[in-house]
py3Dmol code that shows the C-alpha trace and the ligand (Angstrom):
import py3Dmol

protein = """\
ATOM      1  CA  UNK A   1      14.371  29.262 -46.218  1.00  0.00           C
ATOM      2  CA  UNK A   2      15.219  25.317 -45.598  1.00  0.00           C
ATOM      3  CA  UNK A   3      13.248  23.389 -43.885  1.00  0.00           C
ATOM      4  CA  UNK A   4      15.838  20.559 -42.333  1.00  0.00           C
ATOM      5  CA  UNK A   5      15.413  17.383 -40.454  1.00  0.00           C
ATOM      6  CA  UNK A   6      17.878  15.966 -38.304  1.00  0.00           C
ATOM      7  CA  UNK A   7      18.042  12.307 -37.483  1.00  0.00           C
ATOM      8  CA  UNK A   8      19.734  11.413 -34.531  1.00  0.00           C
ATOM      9  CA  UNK A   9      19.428  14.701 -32.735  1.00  0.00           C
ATOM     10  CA  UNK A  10      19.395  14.041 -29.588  1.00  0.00           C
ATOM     11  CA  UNK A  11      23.178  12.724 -29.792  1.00  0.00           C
ATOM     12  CA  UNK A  12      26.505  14.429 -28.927  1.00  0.00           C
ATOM     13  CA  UNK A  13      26.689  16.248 -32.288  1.00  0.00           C
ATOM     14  CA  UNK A  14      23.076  16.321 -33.070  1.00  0.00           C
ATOM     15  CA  UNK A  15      21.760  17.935 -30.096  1.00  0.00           C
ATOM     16  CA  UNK A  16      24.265  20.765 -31.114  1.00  0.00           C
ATOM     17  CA  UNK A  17      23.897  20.958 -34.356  1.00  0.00           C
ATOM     18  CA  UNK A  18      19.525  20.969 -33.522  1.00  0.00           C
ATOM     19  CA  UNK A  19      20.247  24.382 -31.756  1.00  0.00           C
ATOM     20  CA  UNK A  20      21.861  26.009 -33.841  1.00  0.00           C
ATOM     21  CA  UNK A  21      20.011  25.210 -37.115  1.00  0.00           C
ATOM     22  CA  UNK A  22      17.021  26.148 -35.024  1.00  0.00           C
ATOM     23  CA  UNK A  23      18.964  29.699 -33.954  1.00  0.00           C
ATOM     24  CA  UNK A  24      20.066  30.491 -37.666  1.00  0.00           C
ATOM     25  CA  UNK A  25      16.244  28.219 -39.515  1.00  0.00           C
ATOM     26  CA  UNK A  26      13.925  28.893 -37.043  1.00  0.00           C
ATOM     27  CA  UNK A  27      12.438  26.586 -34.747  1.00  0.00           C
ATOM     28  CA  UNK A  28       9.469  25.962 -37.109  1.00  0.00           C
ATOM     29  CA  UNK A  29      11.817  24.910 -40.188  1.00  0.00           C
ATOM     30  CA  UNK A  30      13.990  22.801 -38.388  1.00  0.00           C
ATOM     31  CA  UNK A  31      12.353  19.159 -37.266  1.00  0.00           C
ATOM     32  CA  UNK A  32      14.155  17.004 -34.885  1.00  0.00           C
ATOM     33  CA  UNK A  33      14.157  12.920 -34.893  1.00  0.00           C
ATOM     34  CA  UNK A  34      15.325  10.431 -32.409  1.00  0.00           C
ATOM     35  CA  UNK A  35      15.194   6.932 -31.189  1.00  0.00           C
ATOM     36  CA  UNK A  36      14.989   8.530 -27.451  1.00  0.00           C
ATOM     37  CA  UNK A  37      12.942  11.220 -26.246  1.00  0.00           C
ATOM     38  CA  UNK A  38      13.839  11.442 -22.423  1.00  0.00           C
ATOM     39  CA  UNK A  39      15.972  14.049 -22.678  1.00  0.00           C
ATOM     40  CA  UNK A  40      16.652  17.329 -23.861  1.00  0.00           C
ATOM     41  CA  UNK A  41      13.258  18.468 -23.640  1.00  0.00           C
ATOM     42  CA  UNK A  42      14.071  22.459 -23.496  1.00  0.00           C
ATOM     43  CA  UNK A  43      15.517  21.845 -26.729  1.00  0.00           C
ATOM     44  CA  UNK A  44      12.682  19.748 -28.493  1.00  0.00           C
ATOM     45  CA  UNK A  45       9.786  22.571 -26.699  1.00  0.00           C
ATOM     46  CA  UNK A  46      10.896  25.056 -29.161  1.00  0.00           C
ATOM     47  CA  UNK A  47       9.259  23.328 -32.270  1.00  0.00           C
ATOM     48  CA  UNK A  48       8.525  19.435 -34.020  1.00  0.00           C
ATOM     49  CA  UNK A  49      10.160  16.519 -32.775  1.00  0.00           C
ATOM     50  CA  UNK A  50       9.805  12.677 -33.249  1.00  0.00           C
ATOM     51  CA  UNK A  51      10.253   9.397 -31.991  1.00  0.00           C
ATOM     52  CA  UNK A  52      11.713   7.396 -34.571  1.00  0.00           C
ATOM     53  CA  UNK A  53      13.889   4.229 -35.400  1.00  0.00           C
ATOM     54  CA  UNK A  54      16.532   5.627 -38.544  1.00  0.00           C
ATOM     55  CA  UNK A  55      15.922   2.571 -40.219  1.00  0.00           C
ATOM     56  CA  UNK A  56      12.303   3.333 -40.510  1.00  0.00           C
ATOM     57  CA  UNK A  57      12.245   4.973 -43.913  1.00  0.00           C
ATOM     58  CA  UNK A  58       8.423   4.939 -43.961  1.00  0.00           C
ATOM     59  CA  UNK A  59       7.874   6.988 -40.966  1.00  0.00           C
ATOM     60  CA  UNK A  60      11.030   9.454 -41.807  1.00  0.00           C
ATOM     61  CA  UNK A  61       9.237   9.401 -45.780  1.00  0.00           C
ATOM     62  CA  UNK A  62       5.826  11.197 -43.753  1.00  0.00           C
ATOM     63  CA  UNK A  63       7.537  13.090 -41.883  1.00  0.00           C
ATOM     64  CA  UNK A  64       9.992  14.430 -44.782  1.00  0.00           C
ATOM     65  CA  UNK A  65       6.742  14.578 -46.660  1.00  0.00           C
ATOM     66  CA  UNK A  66       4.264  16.425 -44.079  1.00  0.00           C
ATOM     67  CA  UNK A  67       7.373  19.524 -43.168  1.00  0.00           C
ATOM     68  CA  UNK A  68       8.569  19.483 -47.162  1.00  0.00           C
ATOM     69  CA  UNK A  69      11.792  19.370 -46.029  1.00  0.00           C
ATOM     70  CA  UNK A  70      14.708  19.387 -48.156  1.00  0.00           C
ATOM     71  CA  UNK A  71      18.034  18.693 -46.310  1.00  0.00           C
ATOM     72  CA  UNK A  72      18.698  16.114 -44.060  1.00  0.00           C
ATOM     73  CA  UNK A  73      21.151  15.485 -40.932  1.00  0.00           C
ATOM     74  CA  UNK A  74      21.439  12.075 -40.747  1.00  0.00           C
ATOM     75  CA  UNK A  75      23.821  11.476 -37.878  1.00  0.00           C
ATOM     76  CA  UNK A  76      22.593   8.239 -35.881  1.00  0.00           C
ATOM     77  CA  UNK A  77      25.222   6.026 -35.886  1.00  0.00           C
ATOM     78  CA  UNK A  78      26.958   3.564 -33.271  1.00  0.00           C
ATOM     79  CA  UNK A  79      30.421   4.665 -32.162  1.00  0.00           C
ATOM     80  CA  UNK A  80      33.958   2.923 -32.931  1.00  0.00           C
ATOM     81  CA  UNK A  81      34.209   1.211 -29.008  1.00  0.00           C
ATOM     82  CA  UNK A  82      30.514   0.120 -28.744  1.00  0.00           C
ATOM     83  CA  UNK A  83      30.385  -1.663 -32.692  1.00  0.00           C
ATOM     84  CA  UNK A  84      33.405  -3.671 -32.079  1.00  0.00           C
ATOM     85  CA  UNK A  85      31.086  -5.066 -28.868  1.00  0.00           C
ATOM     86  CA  UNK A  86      28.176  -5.556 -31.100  1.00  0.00           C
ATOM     87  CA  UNK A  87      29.079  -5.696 -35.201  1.00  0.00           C
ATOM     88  CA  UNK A  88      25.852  -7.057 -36.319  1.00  0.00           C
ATOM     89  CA  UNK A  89      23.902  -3.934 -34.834  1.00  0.00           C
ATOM     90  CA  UNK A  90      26.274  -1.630 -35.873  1.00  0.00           C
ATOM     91  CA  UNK A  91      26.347  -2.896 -39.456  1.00  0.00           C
ATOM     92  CA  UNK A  92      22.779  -2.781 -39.108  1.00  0.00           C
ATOM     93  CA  UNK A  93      22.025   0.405 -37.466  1.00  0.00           C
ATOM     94  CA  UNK A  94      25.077   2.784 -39.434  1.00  0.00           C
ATOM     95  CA  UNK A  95      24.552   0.707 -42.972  1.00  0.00           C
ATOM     96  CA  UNK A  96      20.224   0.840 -42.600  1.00  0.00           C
ATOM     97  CA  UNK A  97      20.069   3.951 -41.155  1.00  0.00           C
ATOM     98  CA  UNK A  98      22.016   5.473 -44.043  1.00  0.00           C
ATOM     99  CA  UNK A  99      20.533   4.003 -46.782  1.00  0.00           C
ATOM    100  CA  UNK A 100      16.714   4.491 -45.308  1.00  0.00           C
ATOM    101  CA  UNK A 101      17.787   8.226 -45.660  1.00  0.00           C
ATOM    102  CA  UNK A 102      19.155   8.258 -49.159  1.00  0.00           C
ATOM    103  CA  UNK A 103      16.590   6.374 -50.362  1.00  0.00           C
ATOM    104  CA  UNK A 104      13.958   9.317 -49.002  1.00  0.00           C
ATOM    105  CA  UNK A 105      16.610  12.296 -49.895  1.00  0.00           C
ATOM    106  CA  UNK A 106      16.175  10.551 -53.526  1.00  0.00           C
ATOM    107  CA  UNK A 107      12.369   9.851 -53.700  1.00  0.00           C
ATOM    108  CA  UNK A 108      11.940  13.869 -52.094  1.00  0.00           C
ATOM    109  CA  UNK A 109      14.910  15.878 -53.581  1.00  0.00           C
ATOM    110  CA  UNK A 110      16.744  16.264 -50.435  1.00  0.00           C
ATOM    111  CA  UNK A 111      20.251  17.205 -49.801  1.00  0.00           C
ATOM    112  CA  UNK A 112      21.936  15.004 -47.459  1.00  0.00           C
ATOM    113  CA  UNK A 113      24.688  15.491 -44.848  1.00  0.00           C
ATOM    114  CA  UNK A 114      26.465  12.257 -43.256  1.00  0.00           C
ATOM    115  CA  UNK A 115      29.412  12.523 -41.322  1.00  0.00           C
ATOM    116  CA  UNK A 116      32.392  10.127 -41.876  1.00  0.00           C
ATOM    117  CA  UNK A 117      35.182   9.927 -39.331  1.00  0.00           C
ATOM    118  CA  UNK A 118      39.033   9.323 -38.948  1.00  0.00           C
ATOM    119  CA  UNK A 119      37.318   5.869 -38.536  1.00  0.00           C
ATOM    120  CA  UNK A 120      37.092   5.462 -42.048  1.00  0.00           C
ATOM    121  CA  UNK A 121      41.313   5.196 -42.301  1.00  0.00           C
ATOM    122  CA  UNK A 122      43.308   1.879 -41.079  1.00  0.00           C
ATOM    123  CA  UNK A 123      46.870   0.875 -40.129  1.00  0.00           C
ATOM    124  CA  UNK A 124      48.062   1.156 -43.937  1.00  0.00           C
ATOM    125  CA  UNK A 125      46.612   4.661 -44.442  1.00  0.00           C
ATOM    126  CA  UNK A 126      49.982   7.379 -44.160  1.00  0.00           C
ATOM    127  CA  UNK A 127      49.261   8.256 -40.566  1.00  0.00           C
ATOM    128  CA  UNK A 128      51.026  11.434 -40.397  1.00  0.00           C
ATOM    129  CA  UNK A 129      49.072  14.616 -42.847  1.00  0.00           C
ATOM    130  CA  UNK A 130      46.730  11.596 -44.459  1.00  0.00           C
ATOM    131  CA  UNK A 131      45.998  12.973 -47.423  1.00  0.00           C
ATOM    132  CA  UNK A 132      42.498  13.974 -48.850  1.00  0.00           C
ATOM    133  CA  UNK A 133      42.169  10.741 -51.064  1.00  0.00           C
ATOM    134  CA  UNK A 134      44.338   7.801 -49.754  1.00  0.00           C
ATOM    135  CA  UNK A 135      43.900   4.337 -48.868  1.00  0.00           C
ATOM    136  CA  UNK A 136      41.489   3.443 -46.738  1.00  0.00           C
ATOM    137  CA  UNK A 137      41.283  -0.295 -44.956  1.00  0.00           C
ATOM    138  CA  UNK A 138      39.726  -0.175 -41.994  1.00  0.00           C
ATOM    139  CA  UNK A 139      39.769  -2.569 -39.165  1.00  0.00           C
ATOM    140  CA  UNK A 140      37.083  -1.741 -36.939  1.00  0.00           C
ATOM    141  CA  UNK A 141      33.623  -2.404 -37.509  1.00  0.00           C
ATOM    142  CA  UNK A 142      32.830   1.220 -37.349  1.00  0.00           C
ATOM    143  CA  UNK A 143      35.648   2.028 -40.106  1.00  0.00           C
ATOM    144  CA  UNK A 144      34.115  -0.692 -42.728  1.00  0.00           C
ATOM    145  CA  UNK A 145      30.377   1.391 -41.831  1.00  0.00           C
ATOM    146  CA  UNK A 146      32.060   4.608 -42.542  1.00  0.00           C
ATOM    147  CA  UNK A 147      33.920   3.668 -45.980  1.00  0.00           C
ATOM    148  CA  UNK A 148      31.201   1.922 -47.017  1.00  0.00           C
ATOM    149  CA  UNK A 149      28.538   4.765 -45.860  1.00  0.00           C
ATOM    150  CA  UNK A 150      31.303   7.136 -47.858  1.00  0.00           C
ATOM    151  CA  UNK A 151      30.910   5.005 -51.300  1.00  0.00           C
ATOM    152  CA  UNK A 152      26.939   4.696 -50.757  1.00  0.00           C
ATOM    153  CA  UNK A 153      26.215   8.351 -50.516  1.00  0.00           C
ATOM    154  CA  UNK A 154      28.724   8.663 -53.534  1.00  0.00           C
ATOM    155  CA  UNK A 155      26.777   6.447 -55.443  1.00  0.00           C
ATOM    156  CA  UNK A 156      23.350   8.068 -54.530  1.00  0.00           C
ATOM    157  CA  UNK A 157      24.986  11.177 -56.227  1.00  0.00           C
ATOM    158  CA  UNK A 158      26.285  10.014 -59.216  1.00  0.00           C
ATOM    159  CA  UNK A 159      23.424   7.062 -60.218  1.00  0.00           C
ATOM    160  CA  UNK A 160      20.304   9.485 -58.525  1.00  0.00           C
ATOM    161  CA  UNK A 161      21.984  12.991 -58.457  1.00  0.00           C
ATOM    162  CA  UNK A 162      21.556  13.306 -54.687  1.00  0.00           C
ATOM    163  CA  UNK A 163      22.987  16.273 -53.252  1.00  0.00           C
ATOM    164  CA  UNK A 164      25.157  14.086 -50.803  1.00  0.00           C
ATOM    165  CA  UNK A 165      27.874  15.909 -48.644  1.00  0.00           C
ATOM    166  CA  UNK A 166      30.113  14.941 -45.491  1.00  0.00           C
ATOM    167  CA  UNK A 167      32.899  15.392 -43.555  1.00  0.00           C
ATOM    168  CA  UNK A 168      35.404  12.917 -41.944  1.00  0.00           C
ATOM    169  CA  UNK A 169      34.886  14.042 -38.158  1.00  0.00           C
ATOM    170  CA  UNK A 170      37.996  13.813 -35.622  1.00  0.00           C
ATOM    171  CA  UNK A 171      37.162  12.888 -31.771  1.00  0.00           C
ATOM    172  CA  UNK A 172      34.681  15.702 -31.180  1.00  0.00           C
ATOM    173  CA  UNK A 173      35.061  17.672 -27.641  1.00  0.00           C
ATOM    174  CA  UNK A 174      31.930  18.821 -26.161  1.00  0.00           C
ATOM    175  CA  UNK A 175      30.534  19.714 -23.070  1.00  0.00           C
ATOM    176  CA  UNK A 176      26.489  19.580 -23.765  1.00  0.00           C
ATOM    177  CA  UNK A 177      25.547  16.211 -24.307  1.00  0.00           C
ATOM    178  CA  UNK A 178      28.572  13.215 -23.656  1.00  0.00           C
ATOM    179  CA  UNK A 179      29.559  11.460 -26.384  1.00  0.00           C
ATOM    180  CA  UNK A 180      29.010   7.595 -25.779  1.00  0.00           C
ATOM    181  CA  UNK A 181      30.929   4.484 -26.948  1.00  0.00           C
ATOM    182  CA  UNK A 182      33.754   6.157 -28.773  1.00  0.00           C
ATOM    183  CA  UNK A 183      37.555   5.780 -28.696  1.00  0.00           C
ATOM    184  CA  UNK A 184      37.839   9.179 -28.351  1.00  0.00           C
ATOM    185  CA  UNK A 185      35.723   9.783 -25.334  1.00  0.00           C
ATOM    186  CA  UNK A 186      38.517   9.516 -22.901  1.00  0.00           C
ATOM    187  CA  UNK A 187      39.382  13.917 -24.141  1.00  0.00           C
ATOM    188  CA  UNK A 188      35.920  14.618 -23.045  1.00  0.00           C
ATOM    189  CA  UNK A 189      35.864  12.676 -20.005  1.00  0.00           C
ATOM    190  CA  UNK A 190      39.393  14.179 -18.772  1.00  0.00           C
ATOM    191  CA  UNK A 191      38.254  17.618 -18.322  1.00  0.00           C
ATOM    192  CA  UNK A 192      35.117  16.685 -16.255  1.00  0.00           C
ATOM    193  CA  UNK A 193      37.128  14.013 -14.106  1.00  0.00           C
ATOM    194  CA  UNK A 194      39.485  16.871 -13.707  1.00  0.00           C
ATOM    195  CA  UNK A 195      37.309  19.856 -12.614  1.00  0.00           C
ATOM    196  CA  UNK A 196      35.749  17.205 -10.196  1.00  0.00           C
ATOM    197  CA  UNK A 197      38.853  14.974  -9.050  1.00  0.00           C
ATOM    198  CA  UNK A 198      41.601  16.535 -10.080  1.00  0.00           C
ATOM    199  CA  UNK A 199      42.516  13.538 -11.752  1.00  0.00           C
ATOM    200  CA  UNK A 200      41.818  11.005 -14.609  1.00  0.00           C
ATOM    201  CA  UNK A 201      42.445   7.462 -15.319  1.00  0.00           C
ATOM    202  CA  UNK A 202      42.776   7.393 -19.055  1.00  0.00           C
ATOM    203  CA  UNK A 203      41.894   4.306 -20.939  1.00  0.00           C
ATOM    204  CA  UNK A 204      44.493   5.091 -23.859  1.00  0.00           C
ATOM    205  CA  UNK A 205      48.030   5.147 -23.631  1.00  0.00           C
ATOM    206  CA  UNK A 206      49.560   8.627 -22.762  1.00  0.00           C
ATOM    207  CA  UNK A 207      51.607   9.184 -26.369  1.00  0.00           C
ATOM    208  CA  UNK A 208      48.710   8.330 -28.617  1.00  0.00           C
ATOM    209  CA  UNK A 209      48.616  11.065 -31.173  1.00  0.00           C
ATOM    210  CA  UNK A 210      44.867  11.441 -32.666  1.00  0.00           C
ATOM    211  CA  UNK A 211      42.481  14.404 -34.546  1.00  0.00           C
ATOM    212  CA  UNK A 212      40.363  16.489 -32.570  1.00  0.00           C
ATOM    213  CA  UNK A 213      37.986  18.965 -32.802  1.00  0.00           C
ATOM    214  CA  UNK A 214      36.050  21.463 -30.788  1.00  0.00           C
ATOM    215  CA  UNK A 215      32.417  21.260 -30.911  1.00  0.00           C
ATOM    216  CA  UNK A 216      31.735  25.130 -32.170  1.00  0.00           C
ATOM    217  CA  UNK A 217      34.028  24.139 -34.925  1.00  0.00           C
ATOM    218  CA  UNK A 218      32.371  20.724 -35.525  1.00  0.00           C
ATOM    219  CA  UNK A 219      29.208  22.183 -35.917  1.00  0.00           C
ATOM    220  CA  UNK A 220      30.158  24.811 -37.797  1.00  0.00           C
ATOM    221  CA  UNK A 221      32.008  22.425 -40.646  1.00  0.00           C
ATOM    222  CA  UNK A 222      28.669  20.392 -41.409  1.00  0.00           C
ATOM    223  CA  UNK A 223      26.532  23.971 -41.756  1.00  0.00           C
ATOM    224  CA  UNK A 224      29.104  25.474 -43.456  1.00  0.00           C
ATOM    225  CA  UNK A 225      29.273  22.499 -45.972  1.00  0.00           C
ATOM    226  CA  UNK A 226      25.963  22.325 -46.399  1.00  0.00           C
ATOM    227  CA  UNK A 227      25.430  25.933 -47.556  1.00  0.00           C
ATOM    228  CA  UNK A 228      28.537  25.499 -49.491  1.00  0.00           C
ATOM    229  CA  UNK A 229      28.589  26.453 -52.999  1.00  0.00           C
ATOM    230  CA  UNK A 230      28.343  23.128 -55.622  1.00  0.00           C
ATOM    231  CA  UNK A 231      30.255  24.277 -58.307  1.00  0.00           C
ATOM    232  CA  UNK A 232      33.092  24.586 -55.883  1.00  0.00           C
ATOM    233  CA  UNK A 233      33.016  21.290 -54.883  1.00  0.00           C
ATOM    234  CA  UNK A 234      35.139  18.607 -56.257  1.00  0.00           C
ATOM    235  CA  UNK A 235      34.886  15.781 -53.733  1.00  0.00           C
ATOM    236  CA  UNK A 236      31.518  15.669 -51.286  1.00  0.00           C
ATOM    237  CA  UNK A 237      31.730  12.196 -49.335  1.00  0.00           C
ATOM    238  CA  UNK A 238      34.025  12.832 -46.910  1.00  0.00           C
ATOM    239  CA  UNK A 239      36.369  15.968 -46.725  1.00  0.00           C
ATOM    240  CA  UNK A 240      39.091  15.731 -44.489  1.00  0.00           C
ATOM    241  CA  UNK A 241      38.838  18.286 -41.518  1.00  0.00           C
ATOM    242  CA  UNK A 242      41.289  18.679 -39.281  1.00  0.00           C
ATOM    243  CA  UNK A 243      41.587  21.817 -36.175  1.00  0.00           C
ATOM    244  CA  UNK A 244      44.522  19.786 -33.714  1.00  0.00           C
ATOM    245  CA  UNK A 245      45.849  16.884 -32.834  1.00  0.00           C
ATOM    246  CA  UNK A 246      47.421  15.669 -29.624  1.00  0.00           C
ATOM    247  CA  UNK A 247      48.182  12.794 -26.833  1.00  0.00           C
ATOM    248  CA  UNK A 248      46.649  12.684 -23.838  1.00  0.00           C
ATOM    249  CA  UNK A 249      50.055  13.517 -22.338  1.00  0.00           C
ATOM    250  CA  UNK A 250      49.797  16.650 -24.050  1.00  0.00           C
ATOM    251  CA  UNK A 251      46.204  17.462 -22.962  1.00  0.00           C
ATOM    252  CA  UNK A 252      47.094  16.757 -19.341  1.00  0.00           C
ATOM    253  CA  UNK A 253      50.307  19.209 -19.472  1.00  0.00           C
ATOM    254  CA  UNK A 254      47.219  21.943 -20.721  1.00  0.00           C
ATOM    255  CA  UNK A 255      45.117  21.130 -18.473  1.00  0.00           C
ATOM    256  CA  UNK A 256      47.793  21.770 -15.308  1.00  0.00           C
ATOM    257  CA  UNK A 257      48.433  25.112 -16.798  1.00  0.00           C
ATOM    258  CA  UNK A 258      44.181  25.524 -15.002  1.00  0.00           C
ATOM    259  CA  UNK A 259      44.506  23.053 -12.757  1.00  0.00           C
ATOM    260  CA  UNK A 260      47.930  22.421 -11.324  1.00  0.00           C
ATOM    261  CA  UNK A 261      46.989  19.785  -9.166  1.00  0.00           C
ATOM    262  CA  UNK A 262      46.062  17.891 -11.734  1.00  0.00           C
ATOM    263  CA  UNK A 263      47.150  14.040 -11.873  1.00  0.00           C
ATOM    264  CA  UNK A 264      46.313  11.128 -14.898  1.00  0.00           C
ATOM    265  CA  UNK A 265      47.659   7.557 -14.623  1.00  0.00           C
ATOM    266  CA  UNK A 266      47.003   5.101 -17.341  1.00  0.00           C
ATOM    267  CA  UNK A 267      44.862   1.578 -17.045  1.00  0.00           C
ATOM    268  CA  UNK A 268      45.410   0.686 -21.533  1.00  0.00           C
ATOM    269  CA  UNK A 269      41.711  -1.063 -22.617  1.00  0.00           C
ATOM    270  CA  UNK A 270      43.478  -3.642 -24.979  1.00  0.00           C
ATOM    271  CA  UNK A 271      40.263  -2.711 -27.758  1.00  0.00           C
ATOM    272  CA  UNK A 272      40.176   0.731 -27.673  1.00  0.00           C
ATOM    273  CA  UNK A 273      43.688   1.496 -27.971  1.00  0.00           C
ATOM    274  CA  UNK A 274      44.155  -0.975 -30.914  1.00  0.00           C
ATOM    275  CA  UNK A 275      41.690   0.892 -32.742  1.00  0.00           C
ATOM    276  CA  UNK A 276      43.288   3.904 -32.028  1.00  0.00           C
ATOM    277  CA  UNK A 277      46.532   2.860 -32.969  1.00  0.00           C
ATOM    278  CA  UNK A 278      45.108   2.357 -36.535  1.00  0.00           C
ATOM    279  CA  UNK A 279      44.006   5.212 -37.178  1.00  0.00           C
ATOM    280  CA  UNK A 280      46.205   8.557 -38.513  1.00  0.00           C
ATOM    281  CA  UNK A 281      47.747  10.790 -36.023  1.00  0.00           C
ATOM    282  CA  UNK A 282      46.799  14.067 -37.688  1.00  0.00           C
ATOM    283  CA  UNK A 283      44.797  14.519 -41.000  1.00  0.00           C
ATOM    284  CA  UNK A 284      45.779  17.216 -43.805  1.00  0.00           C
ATOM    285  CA  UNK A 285      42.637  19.151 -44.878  1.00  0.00           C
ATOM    286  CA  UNK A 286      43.592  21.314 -47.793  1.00  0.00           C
ATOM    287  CA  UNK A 287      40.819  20.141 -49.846  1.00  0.00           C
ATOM    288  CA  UNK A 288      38.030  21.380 -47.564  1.00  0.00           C
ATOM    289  CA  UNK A 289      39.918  24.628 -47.035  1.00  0.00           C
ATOM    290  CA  UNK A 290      40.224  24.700 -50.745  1.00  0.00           C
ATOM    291  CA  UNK A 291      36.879  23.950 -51.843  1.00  0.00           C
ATOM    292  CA  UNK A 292      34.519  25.680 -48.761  1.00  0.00           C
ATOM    293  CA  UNK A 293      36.523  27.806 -46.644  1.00  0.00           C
ATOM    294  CA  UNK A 294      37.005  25.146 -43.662  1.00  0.00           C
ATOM    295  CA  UNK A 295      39.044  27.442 -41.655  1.00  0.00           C
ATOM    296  CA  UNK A 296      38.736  25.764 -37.558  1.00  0.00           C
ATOM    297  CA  UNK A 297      38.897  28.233 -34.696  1.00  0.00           C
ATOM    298  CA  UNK A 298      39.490  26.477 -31.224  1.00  0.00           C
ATOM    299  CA  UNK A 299      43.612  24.771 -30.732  1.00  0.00           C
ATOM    300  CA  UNK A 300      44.111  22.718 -27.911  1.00  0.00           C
ATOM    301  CA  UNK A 301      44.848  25.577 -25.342  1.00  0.00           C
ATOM    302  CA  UNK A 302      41.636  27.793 -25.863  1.00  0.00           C
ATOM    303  CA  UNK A 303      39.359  24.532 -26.254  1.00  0.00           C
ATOM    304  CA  UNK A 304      40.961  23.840 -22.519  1.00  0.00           C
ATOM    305  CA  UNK A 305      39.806  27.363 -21.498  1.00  0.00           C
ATOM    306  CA  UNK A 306      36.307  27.029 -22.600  1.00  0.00           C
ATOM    307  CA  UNK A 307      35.393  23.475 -21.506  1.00  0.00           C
ATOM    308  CA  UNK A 308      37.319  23.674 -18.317  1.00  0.00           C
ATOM    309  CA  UNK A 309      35.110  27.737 -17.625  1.00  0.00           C
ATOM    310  CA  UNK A 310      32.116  25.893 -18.739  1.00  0.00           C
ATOM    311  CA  UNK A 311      32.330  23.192 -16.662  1.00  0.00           C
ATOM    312  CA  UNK A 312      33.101  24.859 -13.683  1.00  0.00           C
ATOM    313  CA  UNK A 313      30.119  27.663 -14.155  1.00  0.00           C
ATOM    314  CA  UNK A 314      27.798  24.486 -14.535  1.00  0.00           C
ATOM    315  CA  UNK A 315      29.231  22.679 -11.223  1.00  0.00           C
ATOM    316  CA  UNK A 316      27.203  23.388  -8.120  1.00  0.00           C
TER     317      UNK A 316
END
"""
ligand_1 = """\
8
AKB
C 34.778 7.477 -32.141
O 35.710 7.578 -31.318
O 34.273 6.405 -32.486
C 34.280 8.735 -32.793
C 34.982 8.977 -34.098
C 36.361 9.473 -34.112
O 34.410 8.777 -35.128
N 34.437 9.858 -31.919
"""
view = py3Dmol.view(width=600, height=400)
view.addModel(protein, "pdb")
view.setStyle({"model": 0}, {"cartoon": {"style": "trace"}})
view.addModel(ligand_1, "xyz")
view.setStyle({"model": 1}, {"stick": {}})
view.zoomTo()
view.show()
C-alpha cells in the first residue's frame, strides 16, 4: 500500500486528486498539506492534514518522515494570470516549493509527481499538434517556472535517481473547488455565469483555440502515471496530454444546445489574452498514450452535460 502526501491539496486539482487517493489509499495512507486550512474541512475529517508553507522542507521532511510516505503530490503553484502580477513570488513560490520537495523525495526515497502545463510552450513552439519534445520559450513568468520545474525534476532523476514524473496539464474544468488566477479560468467560470445569468462576459477573445481537460480525466492522468509501469517509460517530466481543444465561441454554441438563452460578449484583458495567444492551440499526446495508456474520456459536449447537471443539482 502507498502512503502519499499531497502538497497543495486544498487547490483546484489537489482537493480532487485528495479524494480520490483517499477513495482508492485509504484515508489513513493518504496525508494532506496546505498553506490554508479554512476550507474543505469534510474532506480533511476523514484522516491527517497540515498547515504548511511548500517551501518549508523541514516541516514537509517530519511529516514525510513521521507517515513513511513514499510518493508525493506536489501541486502548489501560482497560476499563469496571477505570476505575471507578482514574478518574484511566483519564481519564489513554484521554483522553492519544487525544489523543497525533491530535495525530501531524495533524502526519503520518494516518488514525485509535478504537473507542468501548456504554460511551459511559447509563441515559437508549432502551435497546432505540438509535438511531445519541441521547443519550448516561454514568455510568461509561469512558463519559465514550468520549463525550469520540468529540467529540475529531470535532473533530480538522472544525478539522485528520483522517481520524478509529470504531465503538461491543459486548462483544467472543474466544478469542486474554482481554479484561481489562471488564463484558463474564463471555461470554468462560463458555465456557472451561465446556469446563473444566462450569460458571460469572457475575458479572452471568442476564436482563441486552447487545450482542455475535464477534471475526472485530469485526475485520472496524474494516478494513472504514477502507478505507471517504469520500464515503459521513456520521457517522465512532462508528457503531453491532451482530451479537446476549443474557443470560447465554440463552448458557447455547446452550451446553447442546454441553455438556449444563453448570451457571451467579449471585454479582451490585454495580459491574459497575450499569454494565451502564446501558447499552442491543441497538443499531440502520442507519447503518453504510447508509454501509459493516457486514453481521456470527457469531449467538449459531455464535459458540458456534466458541469452544466452538476451545477444545476448544487443551485438552490
Ligand atoms: C493557467 O491558466 O495558468 C493554468 C494552466 C493552463 O497551467 N490553468
Amino acid at each position: 500500500m502507498k502512503n502519499i502526501l499531497i502538497i497543495g491539496s486544498l487547490g483546484q486539482l489537489g482537493s480532487e486528486i485528495a479524494l480520490e487517493c483517499r477513495r482508492r489509499y485509504g484515508s489513513d495512507h493518504v496525508v494532506l498539506a496546505d498553506i490554508r486550512d479554512d476550507v474543505n474541512k469534510e474532506l480533511i475529517g476523514g484522516g491527517p492534514f497540515y498547515k504548511v508553507d511548500a517551501r518549508d522542507g523541514k516541516t514537509i521532511n517530519e511529516i514525510v518522515k513521521k507517515h513513511t510516505i513514499d510518493t508525493i503530490y506536489h501541486l502548489a503553484a501560482l497560476l499563469s494570470a496571477r505570476a505575471e502580477q507578482n514574478p518574484l513570488a511566483a519564481w519564489d513560490l513554484n521554483m522553492n516549493g519544487l525544489i523543497a520537495t525533491l530535495e525530501v523525495a531524495k533524502e526519503n526515497h520518494c516518488a514525485v509527481f509535478t504537473p507542468s502545463s501548456i504554460g511551459a510552450f511559447g509563441p515559437t513552439t508549432p502551435k497546432q499538434f505540438t509535438p511531445q519534445d519541441t521547443i519550448q520559450r516561454p514568455t510568461s513568468i509561469y512558463g519559465v517556472t514550468k520549463v525550469a520545474g520540468e529540467l529540475l525534476c529531470d535532473y533530480y532523476h538522472h544525478a539522485y535517481d528520483v522517481d520524478t514524473r509529470g504531465v503538461r496539464y491543459p486548462g483544467i474544468i472543474s466544478n469542486m473547488t474554482p481554479p484561481g488566477g489562471g488564463t484558463t479560468d474564463y471555461a470554468v467560470e462560463i458555465y456557472y455565469e451561465a446556469v446563473r445569468k444566462e450569460h458571460y462576459t469572457c475575458f479572452l477573445r471568442g476564436d482563441t483555440y486552447l487545450d482542455m481537460i475535464y477534471m475526472p480525466d485530469a485526475v485520472e492522468a496524474a494516478i494513472q502515471i504514477m502507478e505507471a509501469d517504469p520500464s515503459r517509460l521513456r520521457h517522465r517530466n512532462a508528457f503531453n496530454i491532451a482530451s479537446m481543444s476549443f474557443c470560447p465561441e465554440e463552448q458557447a454554441a455547446y452550451i446553447r444546445t442546454v441553455i438556449p438563452g444563453f448570451t457571451i460578449s467579449y471585454e479582451v484583458d490585454p495580459v491574459k489574452q497575450a499569454i494565451a495567444d502564446s501558447w499552442p492551440n491543441c497538443l499531440e499526446d502520442y507519447a503518453a498514450r504510447v508509454e501509459w495508456d493516457w486514453n481521456p474520456t470527457y469531449n467538449l459536449e459531455t464535459m458540458t452535460l456534466d458541469m452544466i447537471e452538476t451545477i444545476l443539482r448544487r443551485t438552490p
